[in-house]
N, C-alpha and C positions, 0 to 999 in steps of 0.2 A: 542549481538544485541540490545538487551533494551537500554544498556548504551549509546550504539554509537549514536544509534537514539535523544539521547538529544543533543549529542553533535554536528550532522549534523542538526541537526534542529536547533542547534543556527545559523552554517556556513551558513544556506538556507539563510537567513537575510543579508549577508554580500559579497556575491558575486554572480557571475555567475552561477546559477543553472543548466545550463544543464552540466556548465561544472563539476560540483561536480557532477551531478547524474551519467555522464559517467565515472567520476573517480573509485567512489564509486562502480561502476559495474563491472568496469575492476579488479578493487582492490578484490571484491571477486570471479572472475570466473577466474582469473590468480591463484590464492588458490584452486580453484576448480580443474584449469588443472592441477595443482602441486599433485594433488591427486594420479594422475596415475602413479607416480614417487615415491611415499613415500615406505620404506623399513622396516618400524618399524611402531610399535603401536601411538610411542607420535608424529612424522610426524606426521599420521593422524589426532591424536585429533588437531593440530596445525591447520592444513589446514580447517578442519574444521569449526575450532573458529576462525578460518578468514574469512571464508565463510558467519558465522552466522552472525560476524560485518557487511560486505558488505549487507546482506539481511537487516538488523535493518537498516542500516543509508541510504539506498535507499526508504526504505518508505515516510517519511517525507518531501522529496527532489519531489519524482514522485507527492504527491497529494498539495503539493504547487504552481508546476507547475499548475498541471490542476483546481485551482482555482481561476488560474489568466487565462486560457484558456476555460474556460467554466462557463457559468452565473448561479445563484442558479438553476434556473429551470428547469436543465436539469444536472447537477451536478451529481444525483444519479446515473443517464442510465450512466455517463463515469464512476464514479465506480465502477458499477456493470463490465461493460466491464474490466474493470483494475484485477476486484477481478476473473473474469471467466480468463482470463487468466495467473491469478497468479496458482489458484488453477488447471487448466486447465496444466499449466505446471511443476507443482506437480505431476499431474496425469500421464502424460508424461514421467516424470522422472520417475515412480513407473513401469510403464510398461517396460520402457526401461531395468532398472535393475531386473526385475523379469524376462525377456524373452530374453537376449542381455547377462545378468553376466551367467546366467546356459552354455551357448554354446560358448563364448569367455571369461569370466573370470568378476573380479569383478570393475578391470578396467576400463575397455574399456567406461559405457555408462561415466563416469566423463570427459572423452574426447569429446564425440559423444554430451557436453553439451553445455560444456563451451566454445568451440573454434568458432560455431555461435554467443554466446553472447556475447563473447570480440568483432568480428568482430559488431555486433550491437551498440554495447555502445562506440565505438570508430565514428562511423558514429554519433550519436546522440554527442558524444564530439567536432566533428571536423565543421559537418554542423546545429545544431538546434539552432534554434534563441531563445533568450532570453526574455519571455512575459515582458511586463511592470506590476510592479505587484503593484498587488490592480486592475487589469485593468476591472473584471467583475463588481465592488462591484460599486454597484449604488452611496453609496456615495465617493467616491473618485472618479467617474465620473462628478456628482455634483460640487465637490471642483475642477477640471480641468473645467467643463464650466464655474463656476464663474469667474476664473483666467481669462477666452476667451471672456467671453461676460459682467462680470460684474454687470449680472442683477440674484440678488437672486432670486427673488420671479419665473423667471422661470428653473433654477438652479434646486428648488427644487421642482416645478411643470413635469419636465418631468422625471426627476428621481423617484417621488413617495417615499420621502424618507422625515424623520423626521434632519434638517440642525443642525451640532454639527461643532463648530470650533474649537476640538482638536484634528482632525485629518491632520497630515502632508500630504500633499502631491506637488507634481512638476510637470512638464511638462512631465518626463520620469517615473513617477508614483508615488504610495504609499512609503514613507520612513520611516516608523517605525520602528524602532528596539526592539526585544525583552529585556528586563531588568529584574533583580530580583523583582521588584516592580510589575509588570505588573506578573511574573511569580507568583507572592506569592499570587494576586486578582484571579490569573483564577484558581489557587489548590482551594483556597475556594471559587470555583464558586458551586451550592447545586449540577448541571448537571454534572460537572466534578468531583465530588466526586463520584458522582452516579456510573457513566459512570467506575472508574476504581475500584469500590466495586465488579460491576460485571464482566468485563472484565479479570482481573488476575486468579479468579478462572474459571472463562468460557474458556479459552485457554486451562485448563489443559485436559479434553475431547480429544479436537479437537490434542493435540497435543501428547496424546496417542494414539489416532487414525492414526493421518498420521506417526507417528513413530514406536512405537512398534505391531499393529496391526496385522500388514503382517510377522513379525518374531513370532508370538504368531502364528496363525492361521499353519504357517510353521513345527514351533518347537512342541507346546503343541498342536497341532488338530493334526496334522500328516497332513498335506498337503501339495502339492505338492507347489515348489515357484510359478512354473504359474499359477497354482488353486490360490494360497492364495492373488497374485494378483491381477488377475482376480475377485475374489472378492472383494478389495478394488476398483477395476475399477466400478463396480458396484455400491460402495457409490457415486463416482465421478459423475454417470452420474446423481444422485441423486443430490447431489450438484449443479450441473450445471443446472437443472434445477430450483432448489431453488431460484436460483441467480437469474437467470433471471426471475424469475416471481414476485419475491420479489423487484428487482430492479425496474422494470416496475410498480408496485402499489407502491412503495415505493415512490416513483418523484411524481405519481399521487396524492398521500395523502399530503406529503411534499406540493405540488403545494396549496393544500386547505388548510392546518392546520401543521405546523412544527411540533405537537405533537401528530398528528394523524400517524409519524412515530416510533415514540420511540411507538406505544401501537401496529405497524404491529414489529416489531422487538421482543417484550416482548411475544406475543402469538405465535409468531413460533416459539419461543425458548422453551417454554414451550408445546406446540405439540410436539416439536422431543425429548423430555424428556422420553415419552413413547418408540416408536421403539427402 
């Protein structure tokens, strides 16, 4: 999934995004259905590691989109919604297979999943329109009223924005293309170094959490699968609130000081170190 995601995030740049993101989605919950079909072990690892590509290369594609759909200022509140129901349908899927596999088998919820969300991602392939992109970012609005009107000095008076003439843009929006040049400035940018010092190690938690958790608490507590569930439903509701109270002051802060969110980000990570 990591790999894929570089590689759809170049393709974000070079075509129709909704129609990659519906690709991209179909391509892993058609792996998904195939789950219920697999008769051997390497099946599954198969379908699964196609699962995980389709999850890695939909990232990058969904909040590109909503970048060109929603303006800084309100940015955080769509992905917090994005993240509650990412996580939200993690949670879904844990319940499902913790109270759905014990009484019909192990089957059945990898159907009861993916055959809503191909119909979903085929709807978003066939009718979602295509934003113009760059369309929130003040100055690539700026650079489309100069093209309109001609007159700098308001140009960058109603934008609110500091005027740079190396950004492309057109009538149908921002045209930049990613390049190794521009990819090797933003590795040694001091924020994106930061950003993936702590990020690689900070996944590992979270990703023993939503993965082995619930067969630990099953296997080595002795619990029952809908106990051991159920308790994992229990972080989730915790999560869910997290989100949203953190997404709500997170926009707020963001709104005053962009660095007054990287310091709400740092101490609640460091609060939930304790529990």
């Amino acid at each position: 999934g990591g790999i894929t995601s570089l590689l759809v995030g170049y393709l974000t740049d070079t075509g129709n995004r909704c129609h990659l993101f519906g690709a991209v989605v179909i391509f892993g919950e058609a792996s998904c259905l195939a789950t219920y079909f697999v008769s051997n072990y390497w099946q599954l690892l198969i379908c699964r590691i196609l699962t995980g590509i389709s999850i890695g290369g939909a990232t990058p594609v969904l909040f590109s989109l909503l970048g060109d759909l929603y303006a800084d200022s309100s940015r955080v509140y769509v992905s917090t919604i994005v993240g509650i129901a990412s996580n939200g349908g993690a949670a879904a899927g844990q319940l499902l297979a913790g109270f759905i596999g014990p009484a019909f088998g192990w089957r059945l919820p990898f159907l009861v999943i993916s055959a809503p969300a191909i119909f979903c991602a085929m709807l978003i392939f066939s009718f979602a329109d295509e934003p113009n992109r760059g369309e929130q970012e003040k100055e690539v609005r700026a650079h489309r009223q100069l093209q309109h009107t001609g007159n700098l000095s308001t140009a960058i008076a109603s934008n609110e924005i500091s005027f740079t003439s190396s950004t492309t843009v057109t009538n149908s929006g921002y045209s930049e293309k990613i390049e190794w040049r521009k990819l090797v400035s933003l590795v040694g940018t001091p924020s994106v170094v930061l950003i993936l010092l702590q990020g690689i190690p900070g996944c590992l938690p979270w990703g023993m959490i939503i993965v082995f958790l619930n067969d630990f608490f099953s296997n080595e507590g002795k619990m029952s699968v809908e106990a051991a569930t159920a308790t994992l439903a229990a972080f989730s509701v915790g999560g869910f609130v997290g989100q949203l109270c953190g997404g709500w002051l997170g926009q707020r802060l963001y709104n005053r000081d962009p660095r007054l969110q990287c310091l709400l980000m740092g101490l609640s990570t460091l609060l939930g170190v304790g529990p």
